[in-house]
C-alpha positions in Angstrom: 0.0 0.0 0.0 1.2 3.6 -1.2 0.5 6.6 1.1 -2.0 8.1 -1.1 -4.1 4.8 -0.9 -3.1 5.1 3.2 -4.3 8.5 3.8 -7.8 7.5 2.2 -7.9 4.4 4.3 -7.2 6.8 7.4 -9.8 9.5 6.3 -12.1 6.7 5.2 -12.1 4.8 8.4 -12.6 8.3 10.5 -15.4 9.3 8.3 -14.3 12.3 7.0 -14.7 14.3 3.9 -11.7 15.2 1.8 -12.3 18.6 2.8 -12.6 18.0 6.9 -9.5 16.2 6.1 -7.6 19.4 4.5 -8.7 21.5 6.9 -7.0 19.2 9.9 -4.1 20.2 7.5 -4.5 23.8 6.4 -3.9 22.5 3.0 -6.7 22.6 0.0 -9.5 19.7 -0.4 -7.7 19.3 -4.3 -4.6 18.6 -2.4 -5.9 15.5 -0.7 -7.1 14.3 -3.7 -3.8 14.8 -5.5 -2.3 12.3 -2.3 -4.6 9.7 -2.7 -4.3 9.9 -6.5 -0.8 9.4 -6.4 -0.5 12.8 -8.0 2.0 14.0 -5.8 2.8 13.9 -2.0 2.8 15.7 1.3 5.8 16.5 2.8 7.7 15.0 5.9 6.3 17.6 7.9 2.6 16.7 7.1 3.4 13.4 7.1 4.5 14.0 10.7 1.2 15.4 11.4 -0.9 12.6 9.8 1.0 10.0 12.4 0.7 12.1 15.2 -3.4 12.7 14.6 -4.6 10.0 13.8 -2.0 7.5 16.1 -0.7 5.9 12.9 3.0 5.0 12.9 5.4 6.4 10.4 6.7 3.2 9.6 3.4 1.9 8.5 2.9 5.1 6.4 6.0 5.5 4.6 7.4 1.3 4.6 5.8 0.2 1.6 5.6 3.6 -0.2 9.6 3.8 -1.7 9.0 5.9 -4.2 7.7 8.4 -1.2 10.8 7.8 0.3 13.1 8.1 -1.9 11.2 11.4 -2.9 11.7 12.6 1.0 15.3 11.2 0.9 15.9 13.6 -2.5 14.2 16.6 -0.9 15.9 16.1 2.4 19.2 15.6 0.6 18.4 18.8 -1.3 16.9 20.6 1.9 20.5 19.5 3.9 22.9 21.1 0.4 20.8 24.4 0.7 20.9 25.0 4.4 24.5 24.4 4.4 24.9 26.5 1.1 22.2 29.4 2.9 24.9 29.1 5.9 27.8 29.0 3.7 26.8 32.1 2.3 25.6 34.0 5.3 28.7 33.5 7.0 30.9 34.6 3.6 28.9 37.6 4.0 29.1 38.4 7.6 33.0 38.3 7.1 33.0 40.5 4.3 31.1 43.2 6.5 33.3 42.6 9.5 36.6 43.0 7.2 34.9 46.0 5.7 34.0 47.3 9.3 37.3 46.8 10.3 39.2 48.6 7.6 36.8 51.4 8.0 37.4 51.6 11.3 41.2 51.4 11.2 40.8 53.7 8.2 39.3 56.6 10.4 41.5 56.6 12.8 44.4 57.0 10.4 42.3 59.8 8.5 41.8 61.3 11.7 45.4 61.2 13.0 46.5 62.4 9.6 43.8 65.3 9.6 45.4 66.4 12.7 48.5 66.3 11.9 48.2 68.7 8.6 46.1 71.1 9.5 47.5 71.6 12.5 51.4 71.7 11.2 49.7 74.2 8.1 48.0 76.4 11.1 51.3 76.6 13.4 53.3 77.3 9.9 51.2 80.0 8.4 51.2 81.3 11.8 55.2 81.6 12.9 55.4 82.2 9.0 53.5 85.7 9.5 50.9 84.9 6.6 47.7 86.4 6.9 44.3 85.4 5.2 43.0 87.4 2.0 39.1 87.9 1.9 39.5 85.0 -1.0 40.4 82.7 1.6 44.1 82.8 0.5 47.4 83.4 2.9 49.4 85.9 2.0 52.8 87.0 2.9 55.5 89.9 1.6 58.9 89.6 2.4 60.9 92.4 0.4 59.8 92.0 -3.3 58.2 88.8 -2.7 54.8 87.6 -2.4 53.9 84.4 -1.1 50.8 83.2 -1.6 49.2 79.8 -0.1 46.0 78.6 -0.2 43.5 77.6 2.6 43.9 74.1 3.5 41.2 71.7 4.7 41.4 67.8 5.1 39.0 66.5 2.6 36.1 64.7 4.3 36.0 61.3 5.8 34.0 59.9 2.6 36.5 61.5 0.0 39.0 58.7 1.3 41.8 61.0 1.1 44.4 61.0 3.7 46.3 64.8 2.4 45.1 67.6 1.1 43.6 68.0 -2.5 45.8 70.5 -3.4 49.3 71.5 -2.3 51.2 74.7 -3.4 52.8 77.9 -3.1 53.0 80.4 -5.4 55.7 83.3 -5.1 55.9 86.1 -7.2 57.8 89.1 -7.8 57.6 92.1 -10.0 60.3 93.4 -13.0 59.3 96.2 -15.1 55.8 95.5 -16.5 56.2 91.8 -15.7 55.0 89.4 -12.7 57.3 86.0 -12.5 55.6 83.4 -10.1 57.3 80.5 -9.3 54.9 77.4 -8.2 56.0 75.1 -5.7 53.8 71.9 -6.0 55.5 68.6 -4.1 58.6 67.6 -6.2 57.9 70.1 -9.3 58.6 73.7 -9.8 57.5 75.4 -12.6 57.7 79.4 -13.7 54.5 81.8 -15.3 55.6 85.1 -16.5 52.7 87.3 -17.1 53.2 90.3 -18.9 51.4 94.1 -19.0 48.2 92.8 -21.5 47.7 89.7 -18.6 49.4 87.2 -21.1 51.0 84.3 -19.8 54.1 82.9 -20.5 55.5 79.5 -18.9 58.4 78.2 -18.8 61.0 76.1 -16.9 63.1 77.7 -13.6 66.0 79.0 -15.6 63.7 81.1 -18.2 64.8 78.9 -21.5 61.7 78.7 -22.7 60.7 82.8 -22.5 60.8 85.0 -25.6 63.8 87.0 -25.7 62.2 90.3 -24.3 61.6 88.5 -21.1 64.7 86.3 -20.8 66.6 90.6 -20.4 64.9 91.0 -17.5 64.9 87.5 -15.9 66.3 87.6 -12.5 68.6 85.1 -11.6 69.7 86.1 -8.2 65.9 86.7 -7.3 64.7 83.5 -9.1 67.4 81.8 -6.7 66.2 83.6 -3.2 62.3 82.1 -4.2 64.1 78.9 -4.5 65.8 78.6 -1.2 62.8 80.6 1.0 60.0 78.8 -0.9 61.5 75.5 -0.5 61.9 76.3 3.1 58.1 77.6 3.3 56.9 75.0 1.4 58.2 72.6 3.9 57.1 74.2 6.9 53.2 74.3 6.2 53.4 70.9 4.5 
């Protein structure tokens, strides 16, 4: 005997309906049918119930049904692979967002430290320095002929994951006859702008080379040297 054929005999010898029978359940009236067709089956759980209700052991239910239980065997297999696959994957996850936690956390405290550290070595500079700041938010400082010019510094926000400032320089400039040299400090490189009378631009490296020949009679070398060695210095101090 198959369980379909056992579940009839059950509900059959109880005198119930198909339908009182589903509703023991909380499954449809169709579905009782499809068990006792041989249609399809109800699951361990149900079939759990169906012992339990009715005082019918599970070994009489499922013994002689083995194509039931080799159905529940499959399932269970299956049910067993996803549950270990669900865990699998819930724990992959969990470290993810630990290891992600962590770094963040280990990355704020290194953004903080460093966000300390520069603006409050650019404040103390610009300070001892004598700069002052320029309703444009720039710091300025004359020394002689020389202007230096920095700009105001902020650590980038925490979200920008930046651990310096965006933008790093100092620009020093001087005046000859009708023309402004500026000579940028930015990290490593140096560079020089020449802007003449009309506001036109000319750049070129330190030593001039690259500046018509009008400019080159009036290029400074002894001056161009002086914003070398004090810009260097300057440039060092706030950064």
């Amino acid at each position: 005997m198959n369980i379909g054929k056992s579940i009839r005999q059950i509900r059959t010898e109880n005198n119930m309906s198909q339908e009182d029978f589903a509703g023991i359940f909380f499954v449809t009236r169709q579905t009782v049918s499809n068990w006792e067709n041989g249609k399809s089956y109800p699951d361990l759980n149900t079939i759990v119930k169906i012992s339990d209700q009715f005082g019918v052991s599970l070994d009489k239910l499922l013994r002689e049904d083995k194509e039931m239980v080799n159905q529940i065997s499959e399932k269970t297999a299956v049910g067993i692979k996803w549950n270990r696959l669900k865990r699998t994957v819930f724990i992959v996850i969990s470290i993810i967002i630990i290891c992600f936690m962590i770094t963040l956390a280990v990355y704020g405290i290194i953004w903080a430290s460093r966000k300390n550290k520069l603006e409050k070595n650019f404040n103390q500079g610009i300070t001892s320095l004598g700069f002052s700041e320029s309703s444009e938010r720039f710091y300025i400082m004359k020394d002689n002929n020389i202007t230096y010019v920095l700009p105001h510094q902020e650590m980038p926000s925490f979200w920008d994951f930046s651990t310096d400032f965006h933008a790093k320089f100092l620009d020093c400039s001087y005046q000859e006859n009708e023309y402004t040299f500026n000579v940028r400090f930015s990290g490593e490189m140096r560079s020089l702008t020449v802007t003449d009378g009309n506001g036109e631009d000319y750049y070129s490296s330190i030593d001039g080379s690259e500046l018509p020949e009008n400019i080159r009679k009036v290029y400074n070398q002894e001056m161009i040297e002086k914003i070398l060695n004090e810009g260097k210095n300057i440039y060092n101090q706030v950064y």
